[in-house]
N, CA, C and O atoms as CSV, one atom per row, in Angstrom:
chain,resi,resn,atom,element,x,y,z
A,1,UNK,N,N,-21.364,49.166,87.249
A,1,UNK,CA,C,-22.673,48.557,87.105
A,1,UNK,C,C,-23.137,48.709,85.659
A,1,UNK,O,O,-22.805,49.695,85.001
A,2,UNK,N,N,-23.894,47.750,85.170
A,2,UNK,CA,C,-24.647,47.910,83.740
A,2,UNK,C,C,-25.499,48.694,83.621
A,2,UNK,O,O,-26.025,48.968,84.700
A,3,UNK,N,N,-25.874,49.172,82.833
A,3,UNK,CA,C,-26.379,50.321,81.750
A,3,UNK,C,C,-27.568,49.732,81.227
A,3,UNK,O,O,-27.741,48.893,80.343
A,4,UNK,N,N,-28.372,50.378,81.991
A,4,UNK,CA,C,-30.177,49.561,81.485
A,4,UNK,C,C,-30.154,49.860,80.299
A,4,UNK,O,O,-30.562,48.898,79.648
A,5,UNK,N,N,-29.857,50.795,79.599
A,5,UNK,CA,C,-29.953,50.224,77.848
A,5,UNK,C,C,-29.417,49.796,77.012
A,5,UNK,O,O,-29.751,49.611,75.841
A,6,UNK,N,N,-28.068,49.496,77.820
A,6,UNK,CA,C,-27.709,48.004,76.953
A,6,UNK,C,C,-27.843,47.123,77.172
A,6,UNK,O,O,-27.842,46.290,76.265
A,7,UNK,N,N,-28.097,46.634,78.856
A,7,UNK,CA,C,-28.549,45.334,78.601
A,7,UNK,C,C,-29.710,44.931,78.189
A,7,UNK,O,O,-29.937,43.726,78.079
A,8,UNK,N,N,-30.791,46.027,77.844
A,8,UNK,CA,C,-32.163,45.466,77.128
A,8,UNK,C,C,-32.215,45.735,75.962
A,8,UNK,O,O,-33.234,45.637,75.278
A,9,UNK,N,N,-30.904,46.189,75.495
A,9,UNK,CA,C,-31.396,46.160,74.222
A,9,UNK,C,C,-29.917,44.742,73.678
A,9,UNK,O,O,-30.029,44.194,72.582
A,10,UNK,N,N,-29.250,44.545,74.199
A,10,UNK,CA,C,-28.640,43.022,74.095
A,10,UNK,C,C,-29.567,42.044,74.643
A,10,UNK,O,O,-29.457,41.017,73.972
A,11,UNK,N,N,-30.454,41.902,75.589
A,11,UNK,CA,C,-31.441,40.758,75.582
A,11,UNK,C,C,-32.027,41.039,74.500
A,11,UNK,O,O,-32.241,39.961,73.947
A,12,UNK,N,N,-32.573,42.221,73.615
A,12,UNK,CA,C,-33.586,41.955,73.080
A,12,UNK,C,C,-32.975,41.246,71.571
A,12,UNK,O,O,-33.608,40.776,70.625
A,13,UNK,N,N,-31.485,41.386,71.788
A,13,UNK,CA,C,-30.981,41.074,70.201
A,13,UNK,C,C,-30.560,39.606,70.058
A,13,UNK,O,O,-30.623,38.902,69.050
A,14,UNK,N,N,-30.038,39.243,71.503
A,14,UNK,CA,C,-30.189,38.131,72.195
A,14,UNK,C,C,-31.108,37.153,71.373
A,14,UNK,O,O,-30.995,36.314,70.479
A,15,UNK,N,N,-32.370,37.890,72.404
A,15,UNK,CA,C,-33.915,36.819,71.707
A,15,UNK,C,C,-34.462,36.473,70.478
A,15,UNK,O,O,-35.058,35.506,70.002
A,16,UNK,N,N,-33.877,38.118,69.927
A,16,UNK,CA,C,-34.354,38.004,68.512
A,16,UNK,C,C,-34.032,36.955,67.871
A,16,UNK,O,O,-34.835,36.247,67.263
A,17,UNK,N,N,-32.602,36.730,67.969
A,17,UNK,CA,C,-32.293,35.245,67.125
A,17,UNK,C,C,-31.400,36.454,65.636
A,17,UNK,O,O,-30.842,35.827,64.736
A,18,UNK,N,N,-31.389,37.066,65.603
A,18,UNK,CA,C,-30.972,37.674,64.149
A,18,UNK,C,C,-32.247,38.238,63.636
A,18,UNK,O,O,-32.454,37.753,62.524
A,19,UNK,N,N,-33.067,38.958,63.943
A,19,UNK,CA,C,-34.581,38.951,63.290
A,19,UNK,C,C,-34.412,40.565,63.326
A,19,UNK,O,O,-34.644,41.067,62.226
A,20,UNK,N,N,-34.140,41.280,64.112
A,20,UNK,CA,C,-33.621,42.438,64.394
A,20,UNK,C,C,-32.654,42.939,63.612
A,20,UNK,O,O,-31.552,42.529,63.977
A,21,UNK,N,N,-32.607,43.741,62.579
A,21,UNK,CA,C,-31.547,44.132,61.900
A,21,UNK,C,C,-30.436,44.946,62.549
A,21,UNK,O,O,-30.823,45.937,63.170
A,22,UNK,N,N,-29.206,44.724,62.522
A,22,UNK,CA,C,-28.217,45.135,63.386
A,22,UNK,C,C,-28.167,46.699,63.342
A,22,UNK,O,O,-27.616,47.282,64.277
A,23,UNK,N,N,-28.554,47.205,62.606
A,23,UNK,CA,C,-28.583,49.068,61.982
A,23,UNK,C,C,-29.895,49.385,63.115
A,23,UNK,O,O,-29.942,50.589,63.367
A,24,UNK,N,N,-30.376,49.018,63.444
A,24,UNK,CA,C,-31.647,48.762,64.240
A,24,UNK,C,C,-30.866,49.271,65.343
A,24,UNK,O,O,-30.603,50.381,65.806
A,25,UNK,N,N,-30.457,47.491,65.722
A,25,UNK,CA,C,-30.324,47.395,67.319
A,25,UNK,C,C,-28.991,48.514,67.467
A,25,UNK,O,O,-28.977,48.953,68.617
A,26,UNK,N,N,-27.976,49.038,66.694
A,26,UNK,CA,C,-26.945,50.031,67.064
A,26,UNK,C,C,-28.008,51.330,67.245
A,26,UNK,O,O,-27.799,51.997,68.259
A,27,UNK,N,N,-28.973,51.710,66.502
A,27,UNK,CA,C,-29.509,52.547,66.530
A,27,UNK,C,C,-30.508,53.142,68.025
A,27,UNK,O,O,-30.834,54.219,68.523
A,28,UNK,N,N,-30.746,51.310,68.360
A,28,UNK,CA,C,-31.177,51.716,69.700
A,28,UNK,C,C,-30.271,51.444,71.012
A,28,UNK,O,O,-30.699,51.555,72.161
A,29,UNK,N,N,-29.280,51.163,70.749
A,29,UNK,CA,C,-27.723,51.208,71.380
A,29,UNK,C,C,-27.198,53.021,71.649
A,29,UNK,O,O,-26.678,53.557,72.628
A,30,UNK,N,N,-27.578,53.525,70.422
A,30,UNK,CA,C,-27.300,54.790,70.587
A,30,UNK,C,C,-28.243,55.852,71.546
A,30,UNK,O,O,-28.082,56.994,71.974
A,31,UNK,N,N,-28.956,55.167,71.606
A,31,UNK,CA,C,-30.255,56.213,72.362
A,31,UNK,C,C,-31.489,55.775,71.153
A,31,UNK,O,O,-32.636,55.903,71.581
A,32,UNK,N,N,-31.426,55.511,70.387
A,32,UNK,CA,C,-32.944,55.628,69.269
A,32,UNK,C,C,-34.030,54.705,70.458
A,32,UNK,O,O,-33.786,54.275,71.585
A,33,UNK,N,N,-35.334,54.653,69.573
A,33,UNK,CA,C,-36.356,54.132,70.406
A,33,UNK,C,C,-37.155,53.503,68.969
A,33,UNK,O,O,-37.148,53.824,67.780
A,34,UNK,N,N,-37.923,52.296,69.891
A,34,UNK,CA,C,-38.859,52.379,68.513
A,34,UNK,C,C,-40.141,51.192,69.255
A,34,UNK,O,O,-39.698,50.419,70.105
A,35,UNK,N,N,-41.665,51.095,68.907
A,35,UNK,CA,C,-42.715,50.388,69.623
A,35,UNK,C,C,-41.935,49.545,69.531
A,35,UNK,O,O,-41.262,49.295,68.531
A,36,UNK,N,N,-41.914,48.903,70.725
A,36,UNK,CA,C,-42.257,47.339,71.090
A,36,UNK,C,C,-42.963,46.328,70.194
A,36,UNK,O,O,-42.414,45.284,69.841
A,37,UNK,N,N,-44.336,46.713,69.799
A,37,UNK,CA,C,-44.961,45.825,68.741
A,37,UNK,C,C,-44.735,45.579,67.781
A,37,UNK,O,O,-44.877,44.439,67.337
A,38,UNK,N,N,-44.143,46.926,66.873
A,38,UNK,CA,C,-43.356,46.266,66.114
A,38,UNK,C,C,-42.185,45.601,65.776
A,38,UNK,O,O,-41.788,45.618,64.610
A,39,UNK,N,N,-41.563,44.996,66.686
A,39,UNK,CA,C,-40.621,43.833,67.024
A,39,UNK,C,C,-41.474,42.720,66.981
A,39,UNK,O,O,-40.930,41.811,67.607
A,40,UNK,N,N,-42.711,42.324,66.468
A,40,UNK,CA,C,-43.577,41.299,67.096
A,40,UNK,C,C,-42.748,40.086,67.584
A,40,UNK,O,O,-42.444,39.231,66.752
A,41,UNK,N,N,-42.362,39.951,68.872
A,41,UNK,CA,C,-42.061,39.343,69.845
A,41,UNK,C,C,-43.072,38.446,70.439
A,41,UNK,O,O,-44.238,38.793,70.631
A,42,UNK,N,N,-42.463,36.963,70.803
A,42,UNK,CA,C,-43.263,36.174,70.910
A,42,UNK,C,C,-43.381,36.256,72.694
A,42,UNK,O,O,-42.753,37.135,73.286
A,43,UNK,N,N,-44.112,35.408,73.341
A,43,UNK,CA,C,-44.170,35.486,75.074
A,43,UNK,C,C,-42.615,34.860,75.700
A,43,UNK,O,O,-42.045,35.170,76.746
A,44,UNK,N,N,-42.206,33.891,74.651
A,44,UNK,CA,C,-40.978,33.461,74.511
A,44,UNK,C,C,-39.744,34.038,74.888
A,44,UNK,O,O,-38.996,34.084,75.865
A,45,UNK,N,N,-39.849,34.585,73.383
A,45,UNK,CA,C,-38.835,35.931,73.735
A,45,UNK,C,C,-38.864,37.460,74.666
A,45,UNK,O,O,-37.916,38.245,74.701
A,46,UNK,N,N,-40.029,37.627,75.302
A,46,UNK,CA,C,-40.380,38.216,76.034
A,46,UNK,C,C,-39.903,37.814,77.518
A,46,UNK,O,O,-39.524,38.703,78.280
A,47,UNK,N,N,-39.923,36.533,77.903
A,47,UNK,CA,C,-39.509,35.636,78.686
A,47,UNK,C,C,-38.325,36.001,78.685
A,47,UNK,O,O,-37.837,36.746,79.534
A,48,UNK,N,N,-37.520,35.342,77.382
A,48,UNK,CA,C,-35.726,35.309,77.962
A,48,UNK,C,C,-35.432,36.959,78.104
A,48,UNK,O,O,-34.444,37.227,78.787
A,49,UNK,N,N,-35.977,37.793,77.690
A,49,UNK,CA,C,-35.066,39.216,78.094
A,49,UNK,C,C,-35.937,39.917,79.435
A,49,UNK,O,O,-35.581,40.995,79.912
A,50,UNK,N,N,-37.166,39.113,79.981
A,50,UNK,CA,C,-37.123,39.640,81.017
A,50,UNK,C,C,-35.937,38.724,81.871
A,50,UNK,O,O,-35.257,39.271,82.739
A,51,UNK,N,N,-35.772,37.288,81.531
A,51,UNK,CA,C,-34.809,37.234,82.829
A,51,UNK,C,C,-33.215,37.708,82.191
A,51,UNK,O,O,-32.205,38.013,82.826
A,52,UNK,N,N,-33.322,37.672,81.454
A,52,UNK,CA,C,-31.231,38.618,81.183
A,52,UNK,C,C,-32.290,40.311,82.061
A,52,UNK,O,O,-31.394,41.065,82.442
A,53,UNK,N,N,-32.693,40.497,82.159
A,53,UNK,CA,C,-33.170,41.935,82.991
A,53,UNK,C,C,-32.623,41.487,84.594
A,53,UNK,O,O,-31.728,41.947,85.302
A,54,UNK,N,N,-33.546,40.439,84.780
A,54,UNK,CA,C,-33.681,40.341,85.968
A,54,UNK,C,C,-32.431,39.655,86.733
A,54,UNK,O,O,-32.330,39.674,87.959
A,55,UNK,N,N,-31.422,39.004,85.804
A,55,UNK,CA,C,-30.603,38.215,86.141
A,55,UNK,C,C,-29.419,39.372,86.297
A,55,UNK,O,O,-28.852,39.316,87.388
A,56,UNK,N,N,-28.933,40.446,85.368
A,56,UNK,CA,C,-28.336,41.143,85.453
A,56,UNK,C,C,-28.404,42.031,86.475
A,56,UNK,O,O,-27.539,42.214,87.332
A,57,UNK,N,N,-29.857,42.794,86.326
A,57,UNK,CA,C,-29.661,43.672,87.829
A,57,UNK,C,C,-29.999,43.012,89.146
A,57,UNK,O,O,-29.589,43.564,90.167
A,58,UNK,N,N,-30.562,42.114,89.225
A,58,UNK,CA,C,-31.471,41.173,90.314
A,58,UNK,C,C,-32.302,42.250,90.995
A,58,UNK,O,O,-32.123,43.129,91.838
A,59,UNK,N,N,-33.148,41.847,90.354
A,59,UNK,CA,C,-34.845,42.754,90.335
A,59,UNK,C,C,-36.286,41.610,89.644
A,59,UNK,O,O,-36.132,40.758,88.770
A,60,UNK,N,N,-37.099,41.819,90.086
A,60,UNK,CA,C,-38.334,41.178,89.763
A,60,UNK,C,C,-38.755,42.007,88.659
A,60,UNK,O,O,-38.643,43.231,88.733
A,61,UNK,N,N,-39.290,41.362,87.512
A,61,UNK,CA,C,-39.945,42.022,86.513
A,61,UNK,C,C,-41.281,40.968,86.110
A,61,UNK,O,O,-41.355,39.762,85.876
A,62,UNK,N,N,-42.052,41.838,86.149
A,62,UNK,CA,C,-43.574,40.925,85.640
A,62,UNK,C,C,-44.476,41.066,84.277
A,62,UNK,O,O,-45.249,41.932,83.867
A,63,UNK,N,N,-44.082,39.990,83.841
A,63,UNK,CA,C,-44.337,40.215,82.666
A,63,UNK,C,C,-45.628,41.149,81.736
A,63,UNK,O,O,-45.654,41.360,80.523
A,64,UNK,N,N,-46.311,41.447,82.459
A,64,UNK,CA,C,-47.724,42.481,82.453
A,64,UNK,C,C,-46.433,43.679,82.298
A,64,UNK,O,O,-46.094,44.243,81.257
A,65,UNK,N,N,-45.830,43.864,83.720
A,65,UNK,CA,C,-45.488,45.574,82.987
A,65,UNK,C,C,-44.124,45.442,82.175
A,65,UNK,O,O,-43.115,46.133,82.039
A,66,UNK,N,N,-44.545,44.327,81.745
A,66,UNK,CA,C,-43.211,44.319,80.257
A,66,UNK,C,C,-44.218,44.818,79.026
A,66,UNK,O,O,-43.885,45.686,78.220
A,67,UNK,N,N,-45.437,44.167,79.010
A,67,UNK,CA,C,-46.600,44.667,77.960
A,67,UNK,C,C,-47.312,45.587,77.999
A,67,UNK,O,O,-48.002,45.908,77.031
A,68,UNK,N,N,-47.310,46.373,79.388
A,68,UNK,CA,C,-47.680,47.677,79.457
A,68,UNK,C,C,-46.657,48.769,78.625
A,68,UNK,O,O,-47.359,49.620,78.080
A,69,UNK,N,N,-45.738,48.908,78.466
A,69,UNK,CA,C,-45.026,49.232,78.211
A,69,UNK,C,C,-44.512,49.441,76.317
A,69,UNK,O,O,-44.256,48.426,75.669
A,70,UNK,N,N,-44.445,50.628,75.761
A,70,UNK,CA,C,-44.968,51.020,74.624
A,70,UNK,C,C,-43.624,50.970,73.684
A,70,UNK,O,O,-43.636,50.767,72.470
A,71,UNK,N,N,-42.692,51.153,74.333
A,71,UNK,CA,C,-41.402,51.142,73.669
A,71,UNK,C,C,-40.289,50.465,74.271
A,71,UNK,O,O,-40.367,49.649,75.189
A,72,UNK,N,N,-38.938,50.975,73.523
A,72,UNK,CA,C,-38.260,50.510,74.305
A,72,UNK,C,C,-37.297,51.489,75.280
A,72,UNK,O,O,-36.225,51.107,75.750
A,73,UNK,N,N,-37.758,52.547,75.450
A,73,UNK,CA,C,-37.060,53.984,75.885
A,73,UNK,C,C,-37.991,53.649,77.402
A,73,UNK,O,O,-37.570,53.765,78.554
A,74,UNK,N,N,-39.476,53.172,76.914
A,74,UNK,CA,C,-40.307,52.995,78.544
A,74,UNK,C,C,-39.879,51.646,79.182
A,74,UNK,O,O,-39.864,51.289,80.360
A,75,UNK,N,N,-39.624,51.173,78.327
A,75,UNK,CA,C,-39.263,49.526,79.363
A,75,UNK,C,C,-37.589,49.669,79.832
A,75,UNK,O,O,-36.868,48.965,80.539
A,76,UNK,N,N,-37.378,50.868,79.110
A,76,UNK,CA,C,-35.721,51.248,80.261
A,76,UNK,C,C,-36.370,51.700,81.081
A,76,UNK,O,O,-36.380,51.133,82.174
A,77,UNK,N,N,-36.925,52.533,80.938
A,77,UNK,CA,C,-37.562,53.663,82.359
A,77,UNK,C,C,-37.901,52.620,83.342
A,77,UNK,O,O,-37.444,52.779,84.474
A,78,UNK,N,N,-38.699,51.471,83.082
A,78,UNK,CA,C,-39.039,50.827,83.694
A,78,UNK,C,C,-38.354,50.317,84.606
A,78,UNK,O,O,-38.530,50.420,85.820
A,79,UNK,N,N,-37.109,49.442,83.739
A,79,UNK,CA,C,-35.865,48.849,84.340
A,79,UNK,C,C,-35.030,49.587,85.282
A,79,UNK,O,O,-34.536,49.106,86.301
A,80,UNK,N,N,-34.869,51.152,84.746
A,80,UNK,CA,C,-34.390,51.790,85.713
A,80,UNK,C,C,-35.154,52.422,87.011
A,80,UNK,O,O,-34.525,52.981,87.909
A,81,UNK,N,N,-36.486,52.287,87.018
A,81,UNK,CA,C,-37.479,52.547,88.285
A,81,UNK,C,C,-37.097,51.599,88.973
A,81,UNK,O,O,-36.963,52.088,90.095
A,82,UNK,N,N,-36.744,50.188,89.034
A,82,UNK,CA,C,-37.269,49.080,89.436
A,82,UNK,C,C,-35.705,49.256,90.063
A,82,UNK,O,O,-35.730,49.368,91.289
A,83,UNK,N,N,-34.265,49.306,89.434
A,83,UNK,CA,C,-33.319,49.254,90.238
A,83,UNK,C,C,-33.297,50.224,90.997
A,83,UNK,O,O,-32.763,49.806,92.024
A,84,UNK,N,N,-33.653,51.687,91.174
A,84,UNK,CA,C,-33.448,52.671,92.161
A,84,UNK,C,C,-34.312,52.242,93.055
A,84,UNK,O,O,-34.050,52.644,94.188
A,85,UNK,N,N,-35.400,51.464,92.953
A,85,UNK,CA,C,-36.233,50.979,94.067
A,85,UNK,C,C,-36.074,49.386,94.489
A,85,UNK,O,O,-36.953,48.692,94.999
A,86,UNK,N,N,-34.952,49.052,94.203
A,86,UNK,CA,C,-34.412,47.656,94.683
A,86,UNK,C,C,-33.356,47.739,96.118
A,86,UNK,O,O,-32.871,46.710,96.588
């Protein structure tokens, strides 16, 4: 089975388009973390990596507790709440 932090952090590199510097995204490949906001991410791209989330594990994700959500270490937590309770 996949590994909630890689696949959100490959949607998120995904969405980015290249906007994300790759030293970045290995960094949060490795375990690093870093806000959410500052990725300023559009609803767009917020969109396509909730469904690579949802498509990968098949789980509902709503986009509110994608923006509740402060980093990207909590929107694993998240991802991984949501599959142990699927």
């Amino acid at each position: 089975m996949a590994n909630a932090r890689s696949v959100v952090v490959d949607a998120l590199a995904a969405a980015s388009d290249g906007a994300i510097a790759e030293d970045v995204l290995d960094g949060l490949r490795a375990g690093g973390d870093i806000a959410l906001d500052t990725l300023n991410l559009t609803s767009l791209k917020r969109f396509e990596i909730i469904m690579r989330i949802e498509e990968v594990f098949a789980i509902e994700v709503d986009d509110d507790e994608v923006m509740e959500q402060e980093s990207i270490a909590s929107l694993i937590a998240m991802v991984e709440a949501k599959r142990q309770s699927a």
